[in-house]
C-alpha positions in Angstrom: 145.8 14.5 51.9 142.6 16.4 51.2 140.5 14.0 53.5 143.1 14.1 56.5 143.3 18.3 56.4 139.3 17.9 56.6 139.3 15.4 59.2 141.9 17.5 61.4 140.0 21.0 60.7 136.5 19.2 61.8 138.3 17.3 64.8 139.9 21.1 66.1 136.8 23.1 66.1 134.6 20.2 67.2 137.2 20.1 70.3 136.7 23.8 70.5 132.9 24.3 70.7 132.9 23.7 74.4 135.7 25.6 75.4 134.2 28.3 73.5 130.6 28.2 75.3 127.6 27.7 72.7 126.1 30.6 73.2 122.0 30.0 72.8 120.4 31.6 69.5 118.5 34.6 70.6 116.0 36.1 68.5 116.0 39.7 68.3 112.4 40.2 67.5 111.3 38.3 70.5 109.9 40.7 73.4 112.7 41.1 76.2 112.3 39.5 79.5 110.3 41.2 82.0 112.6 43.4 84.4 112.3 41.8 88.2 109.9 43.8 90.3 112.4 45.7 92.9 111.9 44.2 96.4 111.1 46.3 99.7 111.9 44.4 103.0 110.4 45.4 106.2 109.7 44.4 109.7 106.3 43.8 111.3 106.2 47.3 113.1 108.7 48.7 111.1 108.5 51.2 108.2 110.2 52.2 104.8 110.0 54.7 102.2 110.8 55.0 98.4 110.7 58.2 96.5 108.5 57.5 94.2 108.5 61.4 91.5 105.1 62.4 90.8 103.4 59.1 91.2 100.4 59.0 93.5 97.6 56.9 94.7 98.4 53.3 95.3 97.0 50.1 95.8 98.3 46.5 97.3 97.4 43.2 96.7 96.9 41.9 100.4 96.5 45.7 102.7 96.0 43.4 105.5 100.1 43.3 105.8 101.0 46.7 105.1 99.8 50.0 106.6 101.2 52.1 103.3 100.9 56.4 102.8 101.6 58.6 100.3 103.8 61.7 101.8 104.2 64.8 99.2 107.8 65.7 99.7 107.9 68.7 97.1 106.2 69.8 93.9 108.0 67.2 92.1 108.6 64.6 94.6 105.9 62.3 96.7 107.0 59.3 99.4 105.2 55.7 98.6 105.4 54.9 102.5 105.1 51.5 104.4 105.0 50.0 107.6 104.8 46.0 108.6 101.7 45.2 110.2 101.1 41.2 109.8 103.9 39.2 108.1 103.6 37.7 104.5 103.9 39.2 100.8 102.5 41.2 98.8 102.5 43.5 95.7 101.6 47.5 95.6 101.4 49.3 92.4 102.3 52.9 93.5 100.9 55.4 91.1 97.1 54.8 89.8 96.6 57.7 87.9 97.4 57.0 84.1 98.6 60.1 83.6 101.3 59.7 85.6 104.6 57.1 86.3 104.0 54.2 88.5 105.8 51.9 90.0 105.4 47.9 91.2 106.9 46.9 94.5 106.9 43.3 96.1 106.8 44.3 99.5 107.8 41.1 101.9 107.2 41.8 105.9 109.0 39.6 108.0 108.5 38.8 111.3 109.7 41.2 114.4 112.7 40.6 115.7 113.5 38.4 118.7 114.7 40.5 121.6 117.5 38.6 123.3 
């Protein structure tokens, strides 16, 4: 009788492993995942803006595909600004000063838009 309750136990929770979804052993010394770098999509001849605090000076991957400024908005507040110029991708770290935040963008620049 002993066998068959063991044999029914181990057949029920074997049929229940994959309804329950095995979750994957995570170990919580390992270093997290790196966050995704936030994305800024603009035109070839168009331009965008992030507020960016106190963050200033910048500098870009490939500059050949962005035309990028730094606008001081208040005191406390400065504009990382960029404008399309060839398309393509490219990464700018906003904020070079190490004394102060910064900020990683991937900055993709797509092609201008067909008029119809």
């Amino acid at each position: 009788m002993a066998r068959a309750v063991t044999v029914a136990v181990g057949w029920c929770l074997a049929g229940a492993a994959p309804v329950a979804g095995a979750q994957p052993v995570v170990d919580p010394g390992a270093p997290a995942p790196p966050a995704p770098v936030p994305r800024i999509e603009v035109r070839v001849g168009e331009t965008a803006e992030r507020d960016v605090g106190i963050a200033v000076g910048y500098r870009c991957d490939d500059p050949a595909l962005v035309r990028v400024e730094m606008r001081t908005r208040s005191e406390q507040a400065n504009a990382f600004v960029v404008t399309g110029v060839q398309a393509g991708v490219t990464q700018c770290r906003v904020g070079t000063d190490p004394y102060r935040p910064s900020f990683v963008y991937e900055i993709r620049v797509l092609p201008r838009r067909e008029r119809r």
